[in-house]
Each structure stands twice: as structure tokens, then as C-alpha cells.
Legacy VTK file of the C-alpha trace (Angstrom):
# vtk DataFile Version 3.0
C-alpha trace
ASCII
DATASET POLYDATA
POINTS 53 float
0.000 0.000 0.000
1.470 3.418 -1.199
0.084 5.146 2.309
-2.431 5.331 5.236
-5.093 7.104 2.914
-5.671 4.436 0.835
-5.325 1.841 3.861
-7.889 3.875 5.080
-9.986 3.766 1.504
-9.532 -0.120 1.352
-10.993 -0.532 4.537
-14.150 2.088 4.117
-15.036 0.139 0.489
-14.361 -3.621 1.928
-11.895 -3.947 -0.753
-9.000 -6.543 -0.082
-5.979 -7.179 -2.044
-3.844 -10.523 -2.293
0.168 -10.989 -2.617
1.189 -12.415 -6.383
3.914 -14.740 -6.218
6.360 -14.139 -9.296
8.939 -16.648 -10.010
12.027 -14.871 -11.547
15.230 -17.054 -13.710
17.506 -14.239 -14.945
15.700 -11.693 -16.707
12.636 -13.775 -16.982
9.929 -13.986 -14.982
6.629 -16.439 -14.325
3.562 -16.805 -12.839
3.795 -20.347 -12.951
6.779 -22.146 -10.736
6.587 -25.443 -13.263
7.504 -23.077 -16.252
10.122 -21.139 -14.055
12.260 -24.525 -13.286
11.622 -25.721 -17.163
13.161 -23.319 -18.688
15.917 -22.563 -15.917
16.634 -26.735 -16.548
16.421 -26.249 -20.299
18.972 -23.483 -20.374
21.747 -24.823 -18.096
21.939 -27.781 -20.709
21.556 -25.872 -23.371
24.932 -23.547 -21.442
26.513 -26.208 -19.919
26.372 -24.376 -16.311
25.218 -26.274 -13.582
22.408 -25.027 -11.696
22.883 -22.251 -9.480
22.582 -22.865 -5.486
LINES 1 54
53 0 1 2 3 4 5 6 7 8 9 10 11 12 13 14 15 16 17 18 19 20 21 22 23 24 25 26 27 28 29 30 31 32 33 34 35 36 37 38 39 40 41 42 43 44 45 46 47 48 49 50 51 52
């Protein structure tokens, strides 16, 4: 939340709000955790690097 104002408008209109996960692999980034570790498998074989730690 930016400030107490809109805390304070969330709360008068009964309006919630939810955390989104995001899944990030270098510059890349996915809703999706299944897709994340694909494509983060896919390119260390396709570099040769291991996977990072």
C-alpha cells in the first residue's frame, strides 16, 4: 500500500488485495513455478552451467 489514505480507503469500500507470487530465472519472470524450473533446466543444458545454489 502506497500510504495510510488508501489503507484507510480499502478498509471504508471492503476492498482486499492478495500478494502475487512471481517466479524470476535471470531476466525472466513467471507466474507459474513449473515453467520457471523448465526453462531454468532447459537453459543450463543448453549452457553447460550447472544449476545455481
Amino acid at each position: 500500500m502506497s500510504n495510510e489514505e488508501d489503507k484507510a480507503l480499502l478498509e471504508k469500500y471492503g476492498v482486499t488485495y492478495e500478494t502475487k507470487i512471481i517466479y524470476c530465472y535471470k531476466q525472466n519472470r513467471y507466474d507459474n513455478l513449473t515453467d520457471a524450473l523448465r526453462y531454468a533446466q532447459i537453459d543450463s543444458t543448453r549452457s553447460g552451467e550447472p544449476p545455481a545454489n
